[in-house]
Short mmCIF file of the C-alpha atoms (twelve columns), coordinates in Angstrom:
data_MODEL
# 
_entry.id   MODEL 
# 
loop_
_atom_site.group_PDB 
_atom_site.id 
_atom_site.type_symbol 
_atom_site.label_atom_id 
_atom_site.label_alt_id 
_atom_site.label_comp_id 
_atom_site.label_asym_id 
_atom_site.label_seq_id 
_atom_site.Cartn_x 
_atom_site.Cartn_y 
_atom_site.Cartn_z 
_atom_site.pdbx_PDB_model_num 
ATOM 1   C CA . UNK A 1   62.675  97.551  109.654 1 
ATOM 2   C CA . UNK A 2   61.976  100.632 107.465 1 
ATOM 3   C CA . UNK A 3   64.225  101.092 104.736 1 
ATOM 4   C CA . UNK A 4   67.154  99.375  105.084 1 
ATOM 5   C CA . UNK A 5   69.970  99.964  102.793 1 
ATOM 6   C CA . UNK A 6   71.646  96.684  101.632 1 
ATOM 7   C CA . UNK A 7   75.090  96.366  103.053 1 
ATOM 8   C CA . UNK A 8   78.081  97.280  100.988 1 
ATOM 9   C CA . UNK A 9   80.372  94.450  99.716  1 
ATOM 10  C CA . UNK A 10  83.379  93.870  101.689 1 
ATOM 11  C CA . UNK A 11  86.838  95.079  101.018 1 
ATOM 12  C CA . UNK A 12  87.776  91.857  100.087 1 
ATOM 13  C CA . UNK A 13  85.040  91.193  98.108  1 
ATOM 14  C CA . UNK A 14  85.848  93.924  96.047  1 
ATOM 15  C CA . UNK A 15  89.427  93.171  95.512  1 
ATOM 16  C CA . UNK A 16  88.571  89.685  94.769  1 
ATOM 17  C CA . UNK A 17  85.812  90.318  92.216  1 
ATOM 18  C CA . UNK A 18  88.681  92.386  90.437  1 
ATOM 19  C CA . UNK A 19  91.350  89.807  90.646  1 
ATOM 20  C CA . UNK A 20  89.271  87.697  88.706  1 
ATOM 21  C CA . UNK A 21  89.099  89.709  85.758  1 
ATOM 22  C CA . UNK A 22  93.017  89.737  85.652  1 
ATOM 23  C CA . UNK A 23  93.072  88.067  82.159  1 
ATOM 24  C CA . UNK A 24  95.666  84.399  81.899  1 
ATOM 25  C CA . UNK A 25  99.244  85.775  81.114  1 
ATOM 26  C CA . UNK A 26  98.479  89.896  82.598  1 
ATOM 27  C CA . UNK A 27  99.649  90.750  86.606  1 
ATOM 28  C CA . UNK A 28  98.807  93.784  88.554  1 
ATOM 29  C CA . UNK A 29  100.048 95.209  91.597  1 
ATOM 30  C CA . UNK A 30  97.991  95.173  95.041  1 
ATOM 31  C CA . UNK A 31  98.520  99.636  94.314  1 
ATOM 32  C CA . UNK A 32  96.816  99.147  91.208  1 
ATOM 33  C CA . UNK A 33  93.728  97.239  92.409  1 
ATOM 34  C CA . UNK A 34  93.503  99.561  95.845  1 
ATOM 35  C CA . UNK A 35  93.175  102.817 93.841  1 
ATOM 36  C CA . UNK A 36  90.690  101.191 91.634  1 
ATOM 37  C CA . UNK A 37  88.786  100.588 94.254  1 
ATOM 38  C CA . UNK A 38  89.115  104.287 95.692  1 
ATOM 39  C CA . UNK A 39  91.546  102.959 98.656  1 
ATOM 40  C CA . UNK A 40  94.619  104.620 97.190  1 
ATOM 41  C CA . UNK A 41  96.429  103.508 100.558 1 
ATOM 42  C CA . UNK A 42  95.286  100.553 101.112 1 
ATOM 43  C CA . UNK A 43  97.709  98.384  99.219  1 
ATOM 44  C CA . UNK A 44  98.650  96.219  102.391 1 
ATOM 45  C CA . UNK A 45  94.812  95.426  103.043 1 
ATOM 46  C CA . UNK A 46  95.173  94.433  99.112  1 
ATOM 47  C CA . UNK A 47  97.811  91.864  100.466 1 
ATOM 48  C CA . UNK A 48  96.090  90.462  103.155 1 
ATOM 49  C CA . UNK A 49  93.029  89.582  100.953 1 
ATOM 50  C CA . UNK A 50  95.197  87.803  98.772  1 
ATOM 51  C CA . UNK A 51  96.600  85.887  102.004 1 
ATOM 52  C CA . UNK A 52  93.180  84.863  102.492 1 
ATOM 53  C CA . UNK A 53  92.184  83.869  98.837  1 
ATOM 54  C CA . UNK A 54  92.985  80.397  98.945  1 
ATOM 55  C CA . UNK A 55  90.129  79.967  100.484 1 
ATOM 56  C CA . UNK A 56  87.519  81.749  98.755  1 
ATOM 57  C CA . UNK A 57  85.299  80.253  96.392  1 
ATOM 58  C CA . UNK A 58  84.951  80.654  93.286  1 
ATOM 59  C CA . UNK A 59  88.482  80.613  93.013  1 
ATOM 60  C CA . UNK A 60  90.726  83.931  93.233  1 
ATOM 61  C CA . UNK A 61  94.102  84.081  90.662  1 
ATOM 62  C CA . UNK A 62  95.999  85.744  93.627  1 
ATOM 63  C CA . UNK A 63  99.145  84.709  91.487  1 
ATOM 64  C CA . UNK A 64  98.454  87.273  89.079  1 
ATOM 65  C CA . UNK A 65  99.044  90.257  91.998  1 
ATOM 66  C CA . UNK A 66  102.624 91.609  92.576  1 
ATOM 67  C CA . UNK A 67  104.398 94.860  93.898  1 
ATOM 68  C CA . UNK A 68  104.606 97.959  92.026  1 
ATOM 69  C CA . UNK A 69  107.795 96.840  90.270  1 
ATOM 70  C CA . UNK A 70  106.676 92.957  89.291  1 
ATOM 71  C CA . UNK A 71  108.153 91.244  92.729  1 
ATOM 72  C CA . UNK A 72  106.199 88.044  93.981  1 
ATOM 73  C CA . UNK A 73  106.018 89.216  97.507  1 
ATOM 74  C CA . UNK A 74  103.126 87.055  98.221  1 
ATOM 75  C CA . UNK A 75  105.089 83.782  96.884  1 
ATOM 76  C CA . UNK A 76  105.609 82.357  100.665 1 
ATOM 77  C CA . UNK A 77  101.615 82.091  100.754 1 
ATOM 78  C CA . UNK A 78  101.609 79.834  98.298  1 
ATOM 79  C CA . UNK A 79  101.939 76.393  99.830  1 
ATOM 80  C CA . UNK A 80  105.943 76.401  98.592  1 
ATOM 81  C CA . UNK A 81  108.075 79.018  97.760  1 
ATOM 82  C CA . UNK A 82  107.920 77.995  93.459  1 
ATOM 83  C CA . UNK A 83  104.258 77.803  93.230  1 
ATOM 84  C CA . UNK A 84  103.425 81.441  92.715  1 
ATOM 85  C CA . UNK A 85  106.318 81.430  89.970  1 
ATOM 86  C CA . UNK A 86  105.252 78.145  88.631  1 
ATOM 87  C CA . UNK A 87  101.781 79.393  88.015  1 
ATOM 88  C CA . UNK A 88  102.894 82.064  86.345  1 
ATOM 89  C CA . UNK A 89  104.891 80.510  83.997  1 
ATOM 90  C CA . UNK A 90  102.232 78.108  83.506  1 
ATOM 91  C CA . UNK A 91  100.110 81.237  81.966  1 
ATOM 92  C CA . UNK A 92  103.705 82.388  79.678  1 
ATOM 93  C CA . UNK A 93  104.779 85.381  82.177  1 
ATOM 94  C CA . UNK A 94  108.883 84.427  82.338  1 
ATOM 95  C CA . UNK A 95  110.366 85.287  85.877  1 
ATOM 96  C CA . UNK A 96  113.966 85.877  86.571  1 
ATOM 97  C CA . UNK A 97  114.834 86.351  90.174  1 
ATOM 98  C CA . UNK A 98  111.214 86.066  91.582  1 
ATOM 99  C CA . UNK A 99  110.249 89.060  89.394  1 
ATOM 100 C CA . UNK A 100 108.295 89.337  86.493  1 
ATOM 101 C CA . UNK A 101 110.110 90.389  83.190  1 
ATOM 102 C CA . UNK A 102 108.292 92.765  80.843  1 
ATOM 103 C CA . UNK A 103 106.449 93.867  83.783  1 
ATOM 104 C CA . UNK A 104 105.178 97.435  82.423  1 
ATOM 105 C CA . UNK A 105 104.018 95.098  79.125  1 
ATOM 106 C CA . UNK A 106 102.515 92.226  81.505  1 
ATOM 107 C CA . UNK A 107 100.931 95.109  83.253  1 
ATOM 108 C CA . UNK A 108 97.130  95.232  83.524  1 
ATOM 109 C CA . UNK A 109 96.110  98.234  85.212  1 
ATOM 110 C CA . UNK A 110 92.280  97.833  86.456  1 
ATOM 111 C CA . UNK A 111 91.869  101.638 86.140  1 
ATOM 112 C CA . UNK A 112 92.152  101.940 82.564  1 
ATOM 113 C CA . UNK A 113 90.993  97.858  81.426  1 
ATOM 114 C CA . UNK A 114 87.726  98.309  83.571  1 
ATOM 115 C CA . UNK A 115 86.857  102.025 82.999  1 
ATOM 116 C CA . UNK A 116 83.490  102.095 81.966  1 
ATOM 117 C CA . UNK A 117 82.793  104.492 78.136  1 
# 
């Protein structure tokens, strides 16, 4: 056992260490968070950790993650189809039509709130 380089985080991991320093009130898109993390296509993968996050502990704001243009795709994995939109608006980000309004001011982009001086 020479040597042995400790293993990498997962994928997941990684996307859920970032979801969790999406502030209250702030969304960003599963894009956003897979070029952060150097995956530029791996948006979908992005998805499917957030499928999985209600299970994860400590807990994982997966409500805070939309598409590219402020759509709650992942509301159905919510337990019913209000409770993404309903945590949202819990937090003050108003939805009309299952999207988030002032999306581009809502916006928190991991690349630029998490780039290190």
């Amino acid at each position: 056992m020479a040597n042995q380089k400790p293993t990498l985080e997962s994928f997941f991991d990684q996307v859920y260490a970032v979801v969790r320093l999406i502030p209250k009130g702030r969304v960003t898109s599963y894009g956003a968070i897979a070029k952060y993390l150097g995956s530029t296509r791996s948006s979908r993968m992005v998805g499917w950790a957030m499928n999985n996050a209600h299970v994860v502990k400590p807990k994982v704001p997966a409500h805070r993650v939309v598409n590219r243009v402020g759509v709650l795709t992942g509301k159905h994995h919510f337990g019913t189809p209000t409770r993404m939109k309903e945590l949202l608006e819990k937090e003050g980000v108003k939805i009309k039509n299952d999207q988030v309004v002032a999306f581009s001011r809502l916006f928190w982009d991991p690349a630029v709130e998490l780039r290190l001086e």
